[in-house]
N, C-alpha and C positions, 0 to 999 in steps of 0.2 A: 296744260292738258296731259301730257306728257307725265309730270308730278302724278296727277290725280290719278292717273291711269297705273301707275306704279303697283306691280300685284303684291309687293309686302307693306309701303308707305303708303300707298297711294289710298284715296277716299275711298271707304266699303262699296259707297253707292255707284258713282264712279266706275270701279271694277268691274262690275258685272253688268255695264250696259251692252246691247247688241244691236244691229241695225232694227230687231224687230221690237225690240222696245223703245229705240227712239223714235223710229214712226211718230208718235202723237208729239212730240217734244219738238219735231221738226217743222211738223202741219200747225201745232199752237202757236211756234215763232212765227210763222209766216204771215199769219195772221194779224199778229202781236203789230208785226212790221205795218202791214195795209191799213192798222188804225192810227199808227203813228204817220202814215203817210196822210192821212187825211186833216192831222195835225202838225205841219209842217214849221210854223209858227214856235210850236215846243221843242226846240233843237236839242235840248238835252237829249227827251221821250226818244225822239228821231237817232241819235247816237244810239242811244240805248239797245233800241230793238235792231237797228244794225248789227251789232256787237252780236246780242242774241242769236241772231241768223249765221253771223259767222265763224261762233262759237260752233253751233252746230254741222258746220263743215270739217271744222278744225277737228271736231271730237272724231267724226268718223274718219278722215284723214290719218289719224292718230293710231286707232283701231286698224286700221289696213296695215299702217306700219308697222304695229306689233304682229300683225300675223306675214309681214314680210308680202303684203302685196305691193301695197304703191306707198307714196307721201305726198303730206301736202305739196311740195315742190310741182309733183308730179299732175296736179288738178290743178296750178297756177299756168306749169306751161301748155297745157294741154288746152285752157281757155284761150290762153294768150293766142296759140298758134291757131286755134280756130277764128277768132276775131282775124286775124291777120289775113288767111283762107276766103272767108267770107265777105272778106271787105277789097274786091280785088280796084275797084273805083279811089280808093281810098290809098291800100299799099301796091296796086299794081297801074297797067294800063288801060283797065273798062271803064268805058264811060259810062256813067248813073249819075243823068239831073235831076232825081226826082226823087220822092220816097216809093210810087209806086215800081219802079223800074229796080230798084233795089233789092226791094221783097221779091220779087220775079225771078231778081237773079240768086239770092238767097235761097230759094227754094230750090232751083236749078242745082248750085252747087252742093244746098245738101243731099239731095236725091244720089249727085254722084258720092258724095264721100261713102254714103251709106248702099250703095251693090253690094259691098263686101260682106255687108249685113244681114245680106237675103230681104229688105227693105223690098218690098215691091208698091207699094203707094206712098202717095203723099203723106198720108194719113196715119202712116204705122208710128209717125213722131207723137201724135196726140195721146196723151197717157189717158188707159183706160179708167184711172178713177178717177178723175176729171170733175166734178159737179154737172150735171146736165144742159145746164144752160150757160156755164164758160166750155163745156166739149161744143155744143151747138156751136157759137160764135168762131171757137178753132178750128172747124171742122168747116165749114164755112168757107171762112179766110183763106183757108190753106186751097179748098177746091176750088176756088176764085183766080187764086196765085196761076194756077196752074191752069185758065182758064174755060172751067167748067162752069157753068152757068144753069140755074133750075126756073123754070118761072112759076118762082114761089112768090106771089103777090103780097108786097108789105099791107098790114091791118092799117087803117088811118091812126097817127098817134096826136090827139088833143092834148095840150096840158102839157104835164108832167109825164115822160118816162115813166118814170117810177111807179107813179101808180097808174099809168096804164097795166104794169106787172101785175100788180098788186091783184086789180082788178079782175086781170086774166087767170091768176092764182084760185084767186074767192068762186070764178066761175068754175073754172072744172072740179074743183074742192066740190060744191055745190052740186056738182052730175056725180061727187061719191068717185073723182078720180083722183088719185096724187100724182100733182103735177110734174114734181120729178121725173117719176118712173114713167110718166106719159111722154114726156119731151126724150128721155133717153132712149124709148121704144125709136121714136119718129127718127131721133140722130141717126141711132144704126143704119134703119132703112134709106136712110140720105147716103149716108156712108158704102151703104150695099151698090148703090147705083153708080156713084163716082168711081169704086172701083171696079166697074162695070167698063165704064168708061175707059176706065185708067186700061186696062185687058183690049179694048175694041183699040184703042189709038196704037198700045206696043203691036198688034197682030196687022198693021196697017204696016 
């Protein structure tokens, strides 16, 4: 990459990438990956799209280095020591039997790493472009973590998941609403109240 990135040898195309044109290069790989993971039986495909995903770290890794920000070294140890961090059951002395007590204390820890951040919710980690319905589910989890509770009454699910979706799709389609922008309305407002919350517990 390194090569390619070369501003006299290096690839034309290469050259001139920036973070705002990899954008789609990074969200297509990721993608790329999710369907080789559904295919896990085709090890090469599963290589493949790995590579792809890490090719796309490497590249902008690359790019930071030539403008003298960071290096890849620099985004190896920086996981590393986060794993390490996070994992205090694992490389220190807290106990975690369980996977729910885990994520409890993972959310704990992150919370602290990130003060420094001006981080004031749980929720400031969930990336606003998100898809609606994996922000829902994160958004969710996270307010769970930290034992926030709604009593949002689960629909009865017959069958298949999936097309219960489906199903739920074709109806509000049908009232002439898209369902995206319906469920991302409702996130917010869930979101609005957690950090309602989150405000009422620090003022306690």
């Amino acid at each position: 990459m390194t090569r390619l990135r070369d501003p006299e040898k290096g690839c034309p195309w290469d050259r001139v990438q920036t973070l705002e044109t990899l954008k789609p290069c990074v969200l297509e790989e990721a993608y790329e990956l999710l369907a080789a993971m559904d295919r896990p039986e085709d090890v090469d495909n599963h290589i493949e799209e790995l590579g792809d995903v890490l090719l796309q770290v490497m590249f902008q890794a690359v790019m930071a280095e030539q403008e003298g920000k960071f290096t890849f070294d620099d985004v190896a140890n920086a996981v590393a020591d986060k794993l390490v961090h996070r994992h205090p059951h694992v490389f220190g002395d807290t106990v975690a039997d369980d996977p729910a007590t885990v994520l409890r204390n993972w959310e704990r820890i992150k919370q602290s790493e990130h003060r420094k951040e001006e981080r004031r919710s749980a929720l400031d980690g969930v990336p606003s472009t998100l898809p609606a319905l994996l922000k829902a589910r994160r958004t969710m989890e996270k307010a769970a973590r930290v034992g926030y509770t709604e009593d949002i009454k689960p629909l009865p699910v017959e069958g298949d998941p999936g097309e219960f979706l489906l199903r739920a799709v074709k109806s509000v389609a049908d009232l002439g609403v898209d369902a995206e922008a319906a469920l991302e309305k409702t996130v917010a407002a869930f979101a609005a109240r957690f950090r309602a919350f989150e405000d009422a517990r620090r003022e306690k």
